[in-house]
N, C-alpha and C positions, 0 to 999 in steps of 0.2 A: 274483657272479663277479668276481675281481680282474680288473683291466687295466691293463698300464704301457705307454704311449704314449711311447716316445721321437721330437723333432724337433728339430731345427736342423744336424743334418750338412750337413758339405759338403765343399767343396776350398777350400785358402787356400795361400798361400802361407808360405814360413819367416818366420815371427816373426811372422806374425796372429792375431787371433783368434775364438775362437765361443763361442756359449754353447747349450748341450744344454740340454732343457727334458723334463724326464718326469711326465706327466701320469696319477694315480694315478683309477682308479676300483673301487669298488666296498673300496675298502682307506681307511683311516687312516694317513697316514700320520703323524702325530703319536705323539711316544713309542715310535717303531718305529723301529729300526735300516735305514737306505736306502743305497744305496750303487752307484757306477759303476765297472765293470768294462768294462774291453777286449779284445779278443783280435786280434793281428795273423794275417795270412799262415802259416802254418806255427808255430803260438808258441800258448803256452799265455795261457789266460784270468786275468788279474791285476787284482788291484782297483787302481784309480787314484784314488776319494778316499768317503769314507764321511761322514756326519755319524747322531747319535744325541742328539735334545734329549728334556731330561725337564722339559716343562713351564718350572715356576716354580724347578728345581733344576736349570738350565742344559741343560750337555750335552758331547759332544765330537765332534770332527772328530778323521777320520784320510786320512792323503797319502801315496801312494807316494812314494818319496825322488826316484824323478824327477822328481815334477810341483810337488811343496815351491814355494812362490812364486812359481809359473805358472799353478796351477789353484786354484780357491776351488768348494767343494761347499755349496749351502745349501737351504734347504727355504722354500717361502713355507704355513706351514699352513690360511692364508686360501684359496688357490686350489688349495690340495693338490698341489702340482707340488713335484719335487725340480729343482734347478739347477749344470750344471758348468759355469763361466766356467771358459774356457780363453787364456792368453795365452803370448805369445812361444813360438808353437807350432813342432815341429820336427820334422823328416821322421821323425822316429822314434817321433811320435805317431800316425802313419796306424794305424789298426785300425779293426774295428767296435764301435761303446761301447754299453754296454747297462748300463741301469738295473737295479736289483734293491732288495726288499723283504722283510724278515721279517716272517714271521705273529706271531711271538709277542715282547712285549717284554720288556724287560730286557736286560743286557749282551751284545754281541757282539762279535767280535775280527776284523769285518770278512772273514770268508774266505767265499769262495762256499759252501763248505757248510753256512752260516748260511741261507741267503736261499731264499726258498719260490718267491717269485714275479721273474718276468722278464719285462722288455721284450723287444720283435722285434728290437732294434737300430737304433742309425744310423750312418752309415759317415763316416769323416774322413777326410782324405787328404790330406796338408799334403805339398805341393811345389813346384817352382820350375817 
């Protein structure tokens, strides 16, 4: 049985930061497509930054245009956990983030309709 454990939400203030830690069981996530989505208030569910490594033939990262040189997405495969460092964060980052996984690999274009498996969420709330 898969399970994505997302932790580290919380409350911060403008231009702080966190770091989201999603903790994968029962999955691989190596050479799988991973990725963190948000969803605020009343707003649809948007991916906020994806990574996709192939082994010993790299990989690539994808960033919403919001979070571009705020947010860094990466994977420790030793500990199986996916990671969103988030910085100079801003009240219009509040939502709840939620990790996500595809079952099968090979290329993906990062859209939620990719991804099989989901975190419960953790909630951010950046304000003064």
């Amino acid at each position: 049985q898969v399970q994505l454990v997302e932790t580290g939400g919380g409350s911060v203030q403008p231009g702080g930061s966190l770091r989201l830690s999603c903790a994968a069981s029962g999955y691989n996530i190596s050479n799988r497509c991973t990725a963190w989505f948000r969803q605020a208030p009343g707003k649809e569910r948007e991916v906020v930054a994806g990574v996709y490594l192939m082994g010993q033939f790299g990989g690539r990262t994808s960033y919403h245009d919001s979070v571009k040189g705020r947010f860094t997405v990466s994977q420790d495969k030793a500990k199986n956990v996916l990671y969103l460092e988030m910085s100079s964060l801003k009240p219009e980052d509040t939502a709840m983030y939620y990790c996500a996984a595809r079952k099968f690999a090979g290329y993906c274009a990062f859209v939620a309709s990719e991804f099989n498996y989901w975190g419960q969420g953790t909630p951010v709330t950046v304000s003064s």
